[in-house]
Every structure is written in C-alpha cells, then in structure tokens.
C-alpha positions in Angstrom: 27.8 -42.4 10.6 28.6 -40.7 7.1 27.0 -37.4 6.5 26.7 -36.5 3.3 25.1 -32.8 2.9 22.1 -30.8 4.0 18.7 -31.7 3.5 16.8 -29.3 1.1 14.6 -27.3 3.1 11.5 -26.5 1.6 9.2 -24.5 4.0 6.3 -23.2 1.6 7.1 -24.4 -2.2 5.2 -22.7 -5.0 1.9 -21.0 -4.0 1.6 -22.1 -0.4 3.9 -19.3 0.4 0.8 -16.5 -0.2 -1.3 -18.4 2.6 1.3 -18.8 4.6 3.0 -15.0 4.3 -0.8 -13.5 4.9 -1.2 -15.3 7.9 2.2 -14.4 9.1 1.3 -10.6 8.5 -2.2 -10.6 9.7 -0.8 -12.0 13.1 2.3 -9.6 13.0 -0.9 -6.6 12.4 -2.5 -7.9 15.7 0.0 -7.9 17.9 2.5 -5.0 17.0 1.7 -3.0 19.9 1.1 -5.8 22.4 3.3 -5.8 25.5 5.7 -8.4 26.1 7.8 -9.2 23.4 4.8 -8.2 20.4 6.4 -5.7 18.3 10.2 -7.9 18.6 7.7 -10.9 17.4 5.8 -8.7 14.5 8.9 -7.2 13.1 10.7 -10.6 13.2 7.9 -12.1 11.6 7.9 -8.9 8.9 11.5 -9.7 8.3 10.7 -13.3 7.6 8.2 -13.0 5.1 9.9 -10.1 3.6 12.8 -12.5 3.2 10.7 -15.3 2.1 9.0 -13.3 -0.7 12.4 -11.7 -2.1 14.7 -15.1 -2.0 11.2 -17.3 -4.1 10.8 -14.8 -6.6 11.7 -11.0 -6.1 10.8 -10.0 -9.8 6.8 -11.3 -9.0 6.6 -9.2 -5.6 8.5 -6.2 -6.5 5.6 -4.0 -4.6 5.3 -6.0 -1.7 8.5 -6.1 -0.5 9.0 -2.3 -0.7 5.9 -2.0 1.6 7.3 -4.5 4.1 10.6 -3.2 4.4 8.2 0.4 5.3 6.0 -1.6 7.7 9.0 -3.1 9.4 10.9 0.4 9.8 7.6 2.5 10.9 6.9 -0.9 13.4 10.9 -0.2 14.8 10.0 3.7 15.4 6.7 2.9 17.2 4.5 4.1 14.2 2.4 1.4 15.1 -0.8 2.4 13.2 0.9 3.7 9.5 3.1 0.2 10.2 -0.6 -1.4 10.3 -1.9 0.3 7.0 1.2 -0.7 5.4 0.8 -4.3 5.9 -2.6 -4.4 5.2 -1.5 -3.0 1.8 0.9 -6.1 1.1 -1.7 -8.3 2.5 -4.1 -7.2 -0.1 -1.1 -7.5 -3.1 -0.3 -11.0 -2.1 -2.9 -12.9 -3.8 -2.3 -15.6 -6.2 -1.5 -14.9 -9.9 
C-alpha cells in the first residue's frame, strides 16, 4: 500500500457554508438549555461554525465572529437567553453577498 498524503477536505466550499453555518446555529439556539448534553452540543457546535467562518474568509465575517465568540461565552456562563439573542444576530448577518 503507498500512501501518499491527505485528501483535501472540503466540507462546505464557497457559499454552501452560509446554509450550512445557519442551520448549525439555529439548532445550537434550540437546544442550549436542553438537558442532557445540550448546551456541551450548542457550544461545540458555536465553536465549529465560528471556526468555519474565520479559517474561509475572516475579513468577509469580521461581525459575525465577534458575536459568536459572545454567544459561546454567555452559553458557558448559563446566560442562556442573551446567548440566544446573540446568535440570532449572526444568523441574521450571515446571508449571502
């Protein structure tokens, strides 16, 4: 067997990341307070689009990413309704441009 080197991943190229990351957030909004493992899934899943959004192109969601790094952090200290507002606020800036 020869292995030559990685494949590329590629998980959302171009504009399917903006469907992709609202999704993720809306279903990180429902569950935050669910017990059971909900706020340890919503703020992993905050982290991950976060991530997402900065490595693709951090110059085009300069104001989103401030806002989920606030979301995530209110979500950690059980602000569960201020971490709600604030990812409804990135929701509504990621929209296609």
């Amino acid at each position: 067997m020869e292995v030559l080197r990685p494949k590329k991943l590629e998980t959302h190229p171009g504009d399917e990341l903006i469907p992709w990351a609202r999704r993720q957030l809306d279903l990180a909004r429902e569950i935050l307070d669910n017990p059971g493992g909900g706020l340890l899934f919503a703020t992993q899943t905050i982290g991950q689009v976060r991530a997402a959004l900065q490595e693709r192109d951090l110059e085009r969601w300069e104001e989103v990413v401030p806002i989920l790094e606030r979301a995530e952090d209110q979500a950690v200290h059980r602000e569960f309704e201020d971490s709600r507002q604030l990812l409804a606020q990135a929701i509504e800036k990621l929209a296609p441009k």
